[in-house]
C-alpha positions in Angstrom: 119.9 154.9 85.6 121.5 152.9 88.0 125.5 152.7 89.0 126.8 151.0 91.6 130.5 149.5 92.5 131.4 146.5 94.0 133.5 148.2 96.3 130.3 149.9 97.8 128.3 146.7 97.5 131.2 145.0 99.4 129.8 144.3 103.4 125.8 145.1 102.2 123.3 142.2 101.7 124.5 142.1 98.2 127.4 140.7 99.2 126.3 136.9 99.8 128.9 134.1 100.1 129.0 129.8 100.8 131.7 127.5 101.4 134.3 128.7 98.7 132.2 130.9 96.5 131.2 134.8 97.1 128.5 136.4 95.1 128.7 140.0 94.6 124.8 140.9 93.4 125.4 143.8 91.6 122.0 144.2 89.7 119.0 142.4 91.7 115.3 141.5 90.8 114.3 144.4 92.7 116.1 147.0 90.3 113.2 145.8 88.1 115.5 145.7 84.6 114.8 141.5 84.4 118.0 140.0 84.9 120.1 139.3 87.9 124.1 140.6 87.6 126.4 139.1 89.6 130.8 138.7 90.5 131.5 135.9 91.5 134.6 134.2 92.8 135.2 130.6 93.2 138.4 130.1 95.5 141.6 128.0 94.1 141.4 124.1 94.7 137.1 124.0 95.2 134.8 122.3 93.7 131.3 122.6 93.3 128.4 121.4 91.8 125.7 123.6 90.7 122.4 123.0 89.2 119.7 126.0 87.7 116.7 124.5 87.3 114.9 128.0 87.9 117.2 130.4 85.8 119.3 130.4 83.1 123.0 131.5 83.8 125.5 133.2 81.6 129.1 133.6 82.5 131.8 134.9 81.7 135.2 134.2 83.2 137.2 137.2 83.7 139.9 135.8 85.6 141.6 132.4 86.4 141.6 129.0 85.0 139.6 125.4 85.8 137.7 123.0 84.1 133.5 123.0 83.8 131.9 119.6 83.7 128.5 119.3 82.0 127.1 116.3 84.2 124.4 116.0 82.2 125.5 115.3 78.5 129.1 114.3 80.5 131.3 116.8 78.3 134.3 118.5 80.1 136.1 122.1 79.5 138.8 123.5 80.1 137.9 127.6 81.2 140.5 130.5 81.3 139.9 134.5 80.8 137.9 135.4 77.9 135.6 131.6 78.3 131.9 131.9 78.4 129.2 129.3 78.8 125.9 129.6 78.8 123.5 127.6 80.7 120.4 127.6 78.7 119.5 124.1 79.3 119.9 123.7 82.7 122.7 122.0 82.8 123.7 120.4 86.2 127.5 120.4 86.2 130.9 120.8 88.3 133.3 123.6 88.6 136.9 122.6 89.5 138.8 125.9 90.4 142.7 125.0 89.4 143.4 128.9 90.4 141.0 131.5 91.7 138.3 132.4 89.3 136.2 135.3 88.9 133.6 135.7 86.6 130.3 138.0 85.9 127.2 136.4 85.7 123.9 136.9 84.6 120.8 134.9 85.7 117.4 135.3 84.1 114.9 135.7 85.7 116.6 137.8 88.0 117.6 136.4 91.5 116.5 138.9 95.1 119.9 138.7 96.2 119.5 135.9 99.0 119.3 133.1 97.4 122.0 130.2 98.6 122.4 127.0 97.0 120.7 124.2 98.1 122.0 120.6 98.8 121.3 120.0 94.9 122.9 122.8 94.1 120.1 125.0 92.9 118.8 128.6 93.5 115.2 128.3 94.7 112.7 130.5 92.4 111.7 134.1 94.5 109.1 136.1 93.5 110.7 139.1 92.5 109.2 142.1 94.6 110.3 145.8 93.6 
C-alpha cells in the first residue's frame, strides 16, 4: 500500500514545475502500479500548448475555469470543476487558464517524475525503472 500527501511531496523531486504550470507527481513509474498520478496547476491568464504523443492523459479539473482547444480536430471547450477530458488520441491542443486551475491527472504509461515538456509540448517516453 502506498499513501502519500502532497503536502509531503511538496519541495521533493516530485514536485516539478515550468513556466506557469507545477506538477505535483503523486504516484510515479517507479511505484510500479502502471500509471502516473499527478496535481497539477496551471496559473490564471497562461496558456499552453501540450502535445502526448507517448502517453495518454486523463484529467480531471477540480478547480477553476478555462477553455481546452483540440488543435487537431479544431473543436473548443469550455472547462470548469467537475470537466474531464480524456486524451486517448493524442490530441495536441491549448489550455487557456481564465482563473487558476487545478486538476489530477493520470498518464499511462506512467511518467519517472522528471519529465519537462519539450518545445512541442510533449513528455519524452522514459523507461520506467523500479
Amino acid at each position: 500500500m502506498i499513501v502519500r500527501t502532497t503536502q509531503e511531496i511538496t519541495g521533493t523531486e516530485r514536485d516539478v514545475a515550468g513556466e506557469g504550470w507545477r506538477s505535483k507527481r503523486i504516484v510515479l513509474g517507479g511505484d510500479g502500479v502502471g500509471f502516473s498520478f499527478h496535481e497539477t496547476t496551471i496559473e490564471a491568464g497562461s496558456t499552453h500548448v501540450f502535445h502526448y504523443l507517448n502517453h495518454v492523459e486523463a484529467v480531471w479539473l477540480v478547480q477553476g475555469e478555462g477553455t481546452l482547444h483540440d488543435l487537431d480536430n479544431d473543436v473548443t471547450y469550455d472547462l470548469g470543476p467537475g470537466s474531464m477530458y480524456l486524451l486517448n488520441g493524442h490530441e495536441k491542443h491549448r489550455l487557456e487558464a481564465r482563473t487558476q486551475l487545478r486538476m489530477l491527472c493520470v498518464f499511462n504509461p506512467p511518467v519517472t517524475g522528471q519529465e519537462v515538456h519539450d518545445e512541442n509540448g510533449v513528455y519524452p517516453l522514459v523507461e520506467v525503472t523500479s
